[in-house]
C-alpha positions in Angstrom: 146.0 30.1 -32.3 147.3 28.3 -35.0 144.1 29.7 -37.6 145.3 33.1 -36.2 148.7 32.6 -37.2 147.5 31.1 -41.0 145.4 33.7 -41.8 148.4 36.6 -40.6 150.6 34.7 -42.9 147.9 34.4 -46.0 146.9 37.8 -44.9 150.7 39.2 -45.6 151.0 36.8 -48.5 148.0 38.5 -50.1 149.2 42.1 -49.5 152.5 41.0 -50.6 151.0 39.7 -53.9 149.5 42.7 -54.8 151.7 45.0 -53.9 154.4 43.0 -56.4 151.7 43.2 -58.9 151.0 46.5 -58.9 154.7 47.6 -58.7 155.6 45.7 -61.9 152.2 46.2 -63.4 152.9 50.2 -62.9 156.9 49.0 -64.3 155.3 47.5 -67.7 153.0 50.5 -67.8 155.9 52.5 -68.0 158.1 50.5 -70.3 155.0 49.8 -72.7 154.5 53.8 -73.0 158.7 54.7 -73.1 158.1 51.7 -76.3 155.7 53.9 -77.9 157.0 57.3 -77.9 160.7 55.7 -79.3 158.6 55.4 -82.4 157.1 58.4 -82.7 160.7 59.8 -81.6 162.4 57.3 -84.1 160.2 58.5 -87.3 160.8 62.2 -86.3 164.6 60.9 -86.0 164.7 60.0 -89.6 163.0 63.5 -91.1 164.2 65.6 -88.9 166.2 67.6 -91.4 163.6 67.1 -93.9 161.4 70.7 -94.4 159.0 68.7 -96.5 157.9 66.7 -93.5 157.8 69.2 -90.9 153.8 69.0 -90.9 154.1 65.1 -90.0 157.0 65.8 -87.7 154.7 68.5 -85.6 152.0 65.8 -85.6 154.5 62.9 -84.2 155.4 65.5 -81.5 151.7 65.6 -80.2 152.0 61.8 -79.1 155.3 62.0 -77.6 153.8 64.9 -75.2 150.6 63.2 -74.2 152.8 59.8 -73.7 155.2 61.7 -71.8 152.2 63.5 -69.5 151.1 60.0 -68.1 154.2 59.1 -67.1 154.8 61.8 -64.6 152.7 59.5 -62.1 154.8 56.1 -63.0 157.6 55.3 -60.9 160.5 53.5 -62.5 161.6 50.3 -60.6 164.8 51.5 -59.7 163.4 54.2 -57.5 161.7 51.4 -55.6 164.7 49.3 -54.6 166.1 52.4 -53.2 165.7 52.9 -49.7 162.0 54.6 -48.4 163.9 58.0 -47.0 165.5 58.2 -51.2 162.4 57.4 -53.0 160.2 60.4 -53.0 163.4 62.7 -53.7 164.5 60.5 -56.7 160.6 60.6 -58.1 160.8 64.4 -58.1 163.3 64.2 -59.8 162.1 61.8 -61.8 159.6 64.1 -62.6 161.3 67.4 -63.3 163.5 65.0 -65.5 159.6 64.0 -67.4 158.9 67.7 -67.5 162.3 69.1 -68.9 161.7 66.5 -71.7 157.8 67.7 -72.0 159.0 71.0 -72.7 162.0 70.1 -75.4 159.7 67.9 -77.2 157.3 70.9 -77.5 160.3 73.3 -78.1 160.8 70.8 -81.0 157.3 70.9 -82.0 157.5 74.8 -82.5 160.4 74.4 -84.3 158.5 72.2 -86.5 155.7 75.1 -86.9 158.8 77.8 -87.6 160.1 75.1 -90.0 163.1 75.9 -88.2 165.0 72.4 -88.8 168.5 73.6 -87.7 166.6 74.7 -84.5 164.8 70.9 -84.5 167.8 69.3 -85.0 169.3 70.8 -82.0 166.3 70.0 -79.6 166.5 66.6 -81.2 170.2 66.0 -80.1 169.0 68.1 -76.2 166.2 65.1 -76.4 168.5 62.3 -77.1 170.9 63.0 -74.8 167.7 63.9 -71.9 166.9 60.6 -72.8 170.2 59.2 -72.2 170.3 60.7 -68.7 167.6 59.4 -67.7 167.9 56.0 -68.4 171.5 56.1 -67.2 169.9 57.6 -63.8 166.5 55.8 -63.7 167.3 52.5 -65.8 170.7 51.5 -64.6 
């Protein structure tokens, strides 16, 4: 009886491991890729206004999509302290948050293209504030 009961406990210890893991592995995942498309964001930030620079502007967008694309499947922590009957709501809408910001970043792209910077520097602003949101509502 007692080897029952130790291998329940290291059986639920073991489960318990990875399920820790993979939740914060899936976190850093997340954070590491958010890192990366700040500086593509963060270089078109600076040029933005700049017509010269629209054809490496259109090319930082392209990252920034693809980045954005593999996060749709990445649940930020938050939405796993809430409690299991909130989580899949607050991942959809995680994700139609993801998607509104695929489709400003390629909004912005197209701007790009038109070399339409007034238009880009609106989208930019529509992105930052996205951005804002999000972390406000998903990174409290």
């Amino acid at each position: 009886m007692k080897n029952y009961k130790l291998s329940c406990h290291i059986i639920v210890g073991v489960i318990f491991i990875f399920t820790s893991f993979s939740y914060s592995q899936e976190s850093q995942n997340l954070k590491q890729v958010m890192k990366e498309m700040n500086i593509h964001l963060k270089l078109i930030l600076k040029t933005v206004a700049d017509t010269q620079k629209n054809i490496e502007n259109t090319k930082n967008c392209d990252p920034i999509i693809e980045l954005l694309r593999s996060t749709m499947i990445l649940k930020p922590d938050f939405i796993l302290t809430l409690p299991a009957e909130h989580q899949a709501q607050s991942f959809i809408e995680y994700q139609r948050m993801i998607q509104q910001a695929i489709d400003l970043i390629q909004d912005l792209r197209q701007a790009f293209v038109n070399n339409d910077n007034l238009n880009a520097e609106k989208k930019i602003r529509e992105i930052l504030d996205l951005k804002k949101d999000g972390h406000d509502k998903f990174d409290p």
